[in-house]
C-alpha positions as semicolon CSV with decimal commas, in nm:
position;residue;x (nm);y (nm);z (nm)
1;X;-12,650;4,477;10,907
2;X;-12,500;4,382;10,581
3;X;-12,354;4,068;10,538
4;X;-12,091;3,920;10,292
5;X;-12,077;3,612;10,046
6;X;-11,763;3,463;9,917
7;X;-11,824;3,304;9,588
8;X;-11,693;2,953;9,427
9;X;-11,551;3,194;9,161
10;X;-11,379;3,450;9,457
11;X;-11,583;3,703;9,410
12;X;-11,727;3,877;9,717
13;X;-12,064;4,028;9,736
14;X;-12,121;4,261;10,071
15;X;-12,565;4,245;10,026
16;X;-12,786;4,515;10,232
17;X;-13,088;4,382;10,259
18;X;-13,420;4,624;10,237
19;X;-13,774;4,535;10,407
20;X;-13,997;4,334;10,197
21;X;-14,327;4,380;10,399
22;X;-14,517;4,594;10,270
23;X;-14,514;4,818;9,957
24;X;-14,106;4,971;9,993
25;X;-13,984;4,715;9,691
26;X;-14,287;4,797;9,508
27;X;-14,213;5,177;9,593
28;X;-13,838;5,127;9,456
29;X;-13,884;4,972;9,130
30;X;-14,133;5,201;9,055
31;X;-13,884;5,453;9,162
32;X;-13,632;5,266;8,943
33;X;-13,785;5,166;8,632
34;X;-13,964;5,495;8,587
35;X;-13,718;5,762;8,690
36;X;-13,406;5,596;8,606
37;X;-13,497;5,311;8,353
38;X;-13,232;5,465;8,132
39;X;-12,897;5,365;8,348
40;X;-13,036;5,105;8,419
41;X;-12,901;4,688;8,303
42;X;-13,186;4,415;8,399
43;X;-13,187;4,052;8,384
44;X;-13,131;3,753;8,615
45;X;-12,729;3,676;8,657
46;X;-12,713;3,346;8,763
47;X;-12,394;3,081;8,675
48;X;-12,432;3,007;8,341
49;X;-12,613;3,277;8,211
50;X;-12,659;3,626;8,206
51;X;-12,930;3,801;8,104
52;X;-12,750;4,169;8,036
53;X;-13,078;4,414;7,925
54;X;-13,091;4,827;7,874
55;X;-13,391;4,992;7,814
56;X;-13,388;5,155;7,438
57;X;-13,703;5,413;7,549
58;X;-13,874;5,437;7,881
59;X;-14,112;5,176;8,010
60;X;-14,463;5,189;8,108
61;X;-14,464;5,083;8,503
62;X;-14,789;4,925;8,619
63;X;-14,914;4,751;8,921
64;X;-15,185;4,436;8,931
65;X;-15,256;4,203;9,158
66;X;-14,884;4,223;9,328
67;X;-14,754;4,222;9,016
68;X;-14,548;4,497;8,867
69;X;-14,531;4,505;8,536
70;X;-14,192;4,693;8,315
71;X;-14,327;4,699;7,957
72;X;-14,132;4,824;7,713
73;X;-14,391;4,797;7,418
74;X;-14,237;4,507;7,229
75;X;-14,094;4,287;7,540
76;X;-14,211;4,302;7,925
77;X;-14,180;4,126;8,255
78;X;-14,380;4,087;8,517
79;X;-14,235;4,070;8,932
80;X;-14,470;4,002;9,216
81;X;-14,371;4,228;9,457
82;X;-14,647;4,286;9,682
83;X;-14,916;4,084;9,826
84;X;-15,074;3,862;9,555
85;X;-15,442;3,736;9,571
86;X;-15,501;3,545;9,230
87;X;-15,269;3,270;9,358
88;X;-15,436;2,911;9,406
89;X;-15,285;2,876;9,761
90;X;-15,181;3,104;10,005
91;X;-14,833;2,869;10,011
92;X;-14,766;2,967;9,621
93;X;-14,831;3,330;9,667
94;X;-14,587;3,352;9,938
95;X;-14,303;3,144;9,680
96;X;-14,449;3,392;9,423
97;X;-14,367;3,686;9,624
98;X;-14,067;3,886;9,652
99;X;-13,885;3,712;10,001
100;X;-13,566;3,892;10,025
101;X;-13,420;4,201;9,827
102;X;-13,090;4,377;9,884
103;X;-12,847;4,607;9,738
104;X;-12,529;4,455;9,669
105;X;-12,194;4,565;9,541
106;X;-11,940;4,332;9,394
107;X;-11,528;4,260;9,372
108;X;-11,343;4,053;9,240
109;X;-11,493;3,984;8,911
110;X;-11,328;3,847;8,617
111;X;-11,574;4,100;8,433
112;X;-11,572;4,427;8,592
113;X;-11,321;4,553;8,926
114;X;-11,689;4,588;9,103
115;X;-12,029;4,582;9,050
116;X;-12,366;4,771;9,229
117;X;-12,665;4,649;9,206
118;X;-12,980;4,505;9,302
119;X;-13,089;4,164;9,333
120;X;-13,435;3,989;9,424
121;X;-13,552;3,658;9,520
122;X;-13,873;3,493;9,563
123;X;-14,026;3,243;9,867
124;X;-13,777;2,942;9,702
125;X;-13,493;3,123;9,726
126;X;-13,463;3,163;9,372
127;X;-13,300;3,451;9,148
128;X;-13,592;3,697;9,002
129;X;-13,399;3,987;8,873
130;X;-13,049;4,240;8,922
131;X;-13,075;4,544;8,873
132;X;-12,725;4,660;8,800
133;X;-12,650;5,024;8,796
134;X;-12,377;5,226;8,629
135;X;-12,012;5,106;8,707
136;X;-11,761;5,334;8,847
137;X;-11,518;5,167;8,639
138;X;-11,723;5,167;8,261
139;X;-11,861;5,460;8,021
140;X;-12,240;5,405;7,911
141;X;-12,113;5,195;7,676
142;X;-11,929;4,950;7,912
143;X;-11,617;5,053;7,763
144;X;-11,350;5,018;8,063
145;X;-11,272;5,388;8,195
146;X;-10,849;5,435;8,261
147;X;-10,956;5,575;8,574
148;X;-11,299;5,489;8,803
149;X;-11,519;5,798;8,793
150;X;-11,681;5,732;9,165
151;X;-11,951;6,001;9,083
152;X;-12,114;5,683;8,884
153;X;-12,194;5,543;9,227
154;X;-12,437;5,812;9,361
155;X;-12,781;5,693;9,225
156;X;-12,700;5,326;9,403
157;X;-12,525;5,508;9,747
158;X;-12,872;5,699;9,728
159;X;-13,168;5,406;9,690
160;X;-12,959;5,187;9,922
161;X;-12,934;5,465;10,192
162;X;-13,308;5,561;10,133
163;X;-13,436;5,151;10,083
164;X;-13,171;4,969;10,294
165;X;-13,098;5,254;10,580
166;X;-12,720;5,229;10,516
C-alpha cells in the first residue's frame, strides 16, 4: 500500500515500498546499475545538498559481504544491502543494512513538475542513496521538454511493478 509524505517545502512524495528481506534490493540494483547504469542520476538528496551523479561508462557491479559495490574505475560506493557478517555487533549490521527501500515519484518541486525514483535507508532511518530515473518532463540533458514525453516513465512503471508489486 503506498503511502504519501507532504513535505516542509510542499512537495508530495507518494513512496511504494519493496521487501528488504532477503536478496530482491540486492537483485534490483544489480538489475539497475548494470543494465541501466546509463539513465541513471545517483546520490543522496537530502535538504541542503544534493548529490546529482551520471555514470560517464558502465560500472563494474560486485557483491561482498552484503555489500554491493558500483565502481566506476576512478570513484565507487559501497551499499550494504544484504545480510552483513563482518560487522562488530549484530545491532550495527542491522543499522548498516538496507531497512526500508521504495520507489517514489515526486510533485511539486521547485526543480522539476515530478520526479521518479528510488530511495534507500538504513536501520537509523537515515538517507543512503536515490536513484532517480529519467524525467518525463527533461531531455538527457535535463533540458526542460515543452511537452512531457510519458514514454520516459516506463523503465521506473516497470522495476516498481516487478520490485514493489504495484
Amino acid at each position: 500500500m503506498p503511502t504519501i509524505e507532504r513535505g516542509q517545502d510542499g512537495v508530495t512524495t507518494e513512496y511504494s515500498d519493496v521487501a528488504v528481506a532477503g536478496d530482491g534490493v540486492e537483485r534490483l540494483l544489480t538489475e539497475l546499475f548494470s543494465e541501466h547504469w546509463d539513465k541513471l542520476t545517483v546520490g543522496p538528496l537530502i535538504e541542503g545538498a544534493a548529490y546529482e551523479i551520471r555514470f560517464a561508462a558502465r560500472p563494474t557491479v560486485t557483491m561482498l559481504d552484503g555489500y554491493l559495490t558500483v565502481d566506476t574505475g576512478v570513484w565507487h560506493f559501497h551499499l550494504c544491502v544484504n545480510d552483513h557478517r563482518g560487522a562488530p555487533t549484530e545491532e550495527l549490521a542491522q543499522v548498516r543494512r538496507v531497512a526500508r527501500a521504495a520507489f517514489f515519484r515526486s510533485d511539486g518541486d521547485s526543480c522539476a513538475p515530478s520526479t521518479w525514483g528510488l530511495r534507500l535507508w538504513n536501520g537509523r532511518g537515515e538517507q543512503m542513496i536515490t536513484v532517480l530515473f529519467p524525467n518525463a518532463h527533461f531531455d538527457e540533458n535535463w533540458q526542460r521538454l515543452a511537452e512531457p514525453r510519458w514514454e520516459k516513465t516506463a523503465l521506473w512503471e516497470d522495476l516498481k511493478r516487478r520490485y514493489a508489486g504495484d
